[in-house]
N, C-alpha and C positions, 0 to 999 in steps of 0.2 A: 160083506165088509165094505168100507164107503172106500172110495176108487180116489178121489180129491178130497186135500187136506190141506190145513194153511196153520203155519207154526205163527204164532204170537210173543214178539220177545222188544225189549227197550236196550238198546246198548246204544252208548259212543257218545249221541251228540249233547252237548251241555246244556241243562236247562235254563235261561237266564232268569228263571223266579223263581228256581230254587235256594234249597238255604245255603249260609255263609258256604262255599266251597272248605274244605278239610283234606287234610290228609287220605281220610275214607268216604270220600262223599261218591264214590262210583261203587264201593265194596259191592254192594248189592245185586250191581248190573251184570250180568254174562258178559263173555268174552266172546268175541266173536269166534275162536275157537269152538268155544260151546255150543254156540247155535248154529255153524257147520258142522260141526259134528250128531247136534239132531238131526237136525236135516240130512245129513247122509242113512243114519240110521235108518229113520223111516222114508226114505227112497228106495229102498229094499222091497217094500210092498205096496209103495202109496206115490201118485203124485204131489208133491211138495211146493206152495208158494206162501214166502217168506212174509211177514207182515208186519212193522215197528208197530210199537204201543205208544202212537201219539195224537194227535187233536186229530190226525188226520184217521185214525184206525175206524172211527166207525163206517164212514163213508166207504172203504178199501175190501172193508168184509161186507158190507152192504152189497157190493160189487162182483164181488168171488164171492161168496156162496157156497164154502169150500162143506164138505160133507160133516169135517170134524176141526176142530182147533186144539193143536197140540199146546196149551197155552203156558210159557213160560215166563207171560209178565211181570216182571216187579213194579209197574205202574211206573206214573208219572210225577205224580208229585201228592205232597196231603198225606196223611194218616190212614184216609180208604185208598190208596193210590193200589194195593195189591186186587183191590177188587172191581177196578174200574173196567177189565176186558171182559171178565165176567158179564158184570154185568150190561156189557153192549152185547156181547153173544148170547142170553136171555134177555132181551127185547127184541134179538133179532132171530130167536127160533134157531142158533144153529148151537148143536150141542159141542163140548169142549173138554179137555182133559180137565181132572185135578178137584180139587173142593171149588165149592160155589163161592159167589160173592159175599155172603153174608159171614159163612167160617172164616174167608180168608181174612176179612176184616176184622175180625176179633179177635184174630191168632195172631197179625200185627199189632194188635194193641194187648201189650203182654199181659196188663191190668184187669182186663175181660175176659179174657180167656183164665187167668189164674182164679176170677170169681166165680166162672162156671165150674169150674176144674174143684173148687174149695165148698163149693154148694152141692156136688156128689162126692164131695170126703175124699176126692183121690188127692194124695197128698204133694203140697204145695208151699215153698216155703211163705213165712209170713212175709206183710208188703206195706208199703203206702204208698201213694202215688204223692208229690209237693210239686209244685208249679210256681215255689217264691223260697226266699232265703232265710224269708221270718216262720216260713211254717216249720221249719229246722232246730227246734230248741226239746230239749230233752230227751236225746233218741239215747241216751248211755243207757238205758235196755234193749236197743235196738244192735246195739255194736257186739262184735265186727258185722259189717254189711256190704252190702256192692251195691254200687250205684249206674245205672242204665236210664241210654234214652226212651220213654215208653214206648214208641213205636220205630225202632228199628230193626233190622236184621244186618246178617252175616258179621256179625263181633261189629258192627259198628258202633261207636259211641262206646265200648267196653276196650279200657285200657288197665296195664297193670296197677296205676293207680285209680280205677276204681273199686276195688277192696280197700273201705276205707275201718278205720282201729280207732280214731277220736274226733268227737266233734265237728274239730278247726278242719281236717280233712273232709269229711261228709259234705260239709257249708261248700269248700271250694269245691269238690268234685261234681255236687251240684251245680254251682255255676256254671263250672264248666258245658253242662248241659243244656243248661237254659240259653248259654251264649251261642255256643256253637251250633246247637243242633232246630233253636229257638222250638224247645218242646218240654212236656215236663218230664220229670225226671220218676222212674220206681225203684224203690228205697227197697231192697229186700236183705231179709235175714242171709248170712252166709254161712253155707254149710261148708264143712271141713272135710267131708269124706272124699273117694273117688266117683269122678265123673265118666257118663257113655251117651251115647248118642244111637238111637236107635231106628232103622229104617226099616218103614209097611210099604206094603203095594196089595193092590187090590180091594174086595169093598165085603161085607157081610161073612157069610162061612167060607168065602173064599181067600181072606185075606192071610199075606204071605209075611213073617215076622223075619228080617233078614238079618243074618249074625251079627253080636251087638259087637259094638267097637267102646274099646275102650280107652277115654285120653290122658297121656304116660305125660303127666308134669314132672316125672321125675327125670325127661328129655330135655327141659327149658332150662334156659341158662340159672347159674346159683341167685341164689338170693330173691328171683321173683315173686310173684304171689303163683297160686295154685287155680288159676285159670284160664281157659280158654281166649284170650284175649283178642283185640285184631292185631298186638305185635306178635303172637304165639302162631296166631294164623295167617299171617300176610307178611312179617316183615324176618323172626325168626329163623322162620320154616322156611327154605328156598327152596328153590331147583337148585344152585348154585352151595347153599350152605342147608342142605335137608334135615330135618330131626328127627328119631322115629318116634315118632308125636302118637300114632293111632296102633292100636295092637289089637287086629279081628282075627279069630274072633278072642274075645275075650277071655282073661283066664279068673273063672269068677265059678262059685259052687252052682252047684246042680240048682239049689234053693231060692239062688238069689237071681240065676237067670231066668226061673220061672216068674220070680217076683217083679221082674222088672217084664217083661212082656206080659205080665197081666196089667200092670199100671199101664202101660203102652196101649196093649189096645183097647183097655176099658176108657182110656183118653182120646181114643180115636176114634170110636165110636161117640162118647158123651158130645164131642166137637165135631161130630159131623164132618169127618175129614171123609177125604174120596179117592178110589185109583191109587195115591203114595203119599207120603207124609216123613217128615224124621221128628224124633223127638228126642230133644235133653234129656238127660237125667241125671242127679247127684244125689248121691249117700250121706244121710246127716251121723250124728256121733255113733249111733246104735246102728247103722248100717241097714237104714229103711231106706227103700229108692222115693224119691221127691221128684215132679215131674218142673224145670225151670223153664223151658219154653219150647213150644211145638211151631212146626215150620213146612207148611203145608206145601210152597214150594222149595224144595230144595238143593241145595246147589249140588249139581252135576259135571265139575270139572272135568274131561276125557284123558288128560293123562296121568295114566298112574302115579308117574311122580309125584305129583302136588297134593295130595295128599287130601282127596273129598270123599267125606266118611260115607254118602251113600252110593257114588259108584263103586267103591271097597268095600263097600257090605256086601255086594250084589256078585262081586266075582269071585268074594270066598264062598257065596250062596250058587258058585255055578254058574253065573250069567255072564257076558260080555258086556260092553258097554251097547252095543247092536238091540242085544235081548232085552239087555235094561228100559230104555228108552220104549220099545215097542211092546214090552211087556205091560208097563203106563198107561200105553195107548189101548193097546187090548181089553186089560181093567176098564176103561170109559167105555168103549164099544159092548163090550157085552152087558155095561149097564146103563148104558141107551137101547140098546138091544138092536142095534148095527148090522148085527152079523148076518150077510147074505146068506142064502140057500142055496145047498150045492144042485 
């Protein structure tokens, strides 16, 4: 097992050519919590040095030469920004936790990843991607919808009013995206059923499907919409004022939890996902699971309060947050094939 290790992660400092600043324009980033709390994990059995994801990271890992890269980047900026550490630690030979640069790119851009995903019939709801305000006429077959920025993560850019019900809403909710987020926008069909969120670890016959969680809208203040939002996730849900927003494991039949961990990992194999993954999922009228976006790195809050659905998958499945983290690592090591001889 490799003796030196080097975490890879972006937090804090402000990008000044990123876009307009927002409400959620750090959503994405770790907290430095988080990435003490990696790092303490794997100091358990690894020496540990810390490493930002910034202009400066190639030279830093060029330098350290560390055995393995725990890598928690959310990049730096750009649409590939999730696959930028990636891909410096494949030109630089050192192998790294998590999917490669190419999945992780596509699985940020929700649009690619749901064409791959609809070209093996794993189901997906309908979509289009608009990038103007005039491509926006005729969608009353399209309605109700939600409207998201193509490439973002952790509820960013999905607000309660992005389930839009007529036109004149669609047009602005759109802008909204164009302006704020300066990206385009994917227009997809809105399902009505119940939503879960589902976390893997591991890679081929050894991958490990951990109890699915499932998200209780029926916790969220009256009258909202019935989704995940970034007010549901970030401003709702406190420490201070908590909701019981996540119910693991889920109370869902025998049939349907089969049905959804074969959608799961038949998506995680077709995307080439690696080591851990979480994935969406939502139920349309007839109660068929539909896969809404895969999230190859996933957020790993460390305190149970706050409420992150793939540390809570892992401790009703048994694990600590300790085993969690190292269990990830372990995944990449034995398929790098790491593992020292006793």
């Amino acid at each position: 097992m490799p003796d030196r290790m080097s975490m890879s992660d972006i937090s804090g400092d402000e990008n000044p050519n990123s876009k307009k600043t927002s409400a959620d324009t750090y959503a994405e980033w770790d907290t430095e919590e988080t990435i003490l709390a990696v790092k303490t994990a794997l100091e358990l059995n690894h020496e540990v040095t810390l490493i930002e994801a910034n202009e400066e990271s190639y030279l830093k890992l060029l330098c350290a030469r560390p055995d393995i890269v725990f890598n928690i980047a959310e990049g730096f900026r750009g649409p590939s920004r999730e696959a930028q550490i990636p891909a410096m630690l494949e030109m630089l030979g050192i192998p790294y936790t998590g999917s490669d640069a190419i999945t992780l790119g596509i699985c940020l851009d929700k649009s690619r990843a749901k064409e791959i995903l609809a070209y093996y019939r794993i189901p997906t709801p309908t979509f289009t991607v608009v990038d103007s305000i005039e491509q926006l006429s005729n969608f009353d077959d399209f309605l109700p919808c939600i409207v998201k920025p193509l490439h973002e993560g952790s509820s960013k850019g999905i607000f309660n009013s992005s389930v839009v019900y007529t036109n004149d809403q669609l047009r602005r909710q759109a802008g909204r995206v164009f302006f704020e987020y300066e990206e385009p926008a994917i227009v997809e069909k809105f399902l009505s059923g119940r939503e879960f969120t589902v976390g893997l670890i591991g890679n081929g016959s050894d991958i490990q499907i951990l109890p699915i969680v499932e998200i209780r809208f029926d916790s969220l203040p009256d009258g909202v919409n019935p989704i995940y939002s970034y007010e549901a996730k970030w401003i709702w849900d406190s420490l201070d004022n908590p909701l019981d927003v996540h119910e693991c494991p889920a109370n869902i039949p025998v049939k349907l939890k089969r049905d959804i961990e074969t959608v799961c990992r038949d998506t995680y194999r077709i995307l080439r996902c690696r080591d851990w993954c979480r994935i969406d999922i939502r139920l349309d009228d007839d109660g068929q699971p539909y896969v809404l976006e895969v999230n190859p790195l996933p957020g790993i809050l460390p305190n149970p309060n706050e409420h992150s659905c793939f540390p809570q998958a892992a401790r009703v499945a048994g694990m600590d947050y300790h085993s969690m983290v190292n269990a990830v690592l372990e995944a990449a090591i034995k398929r790098y094939g790491l593992l020292k001889e006793e």
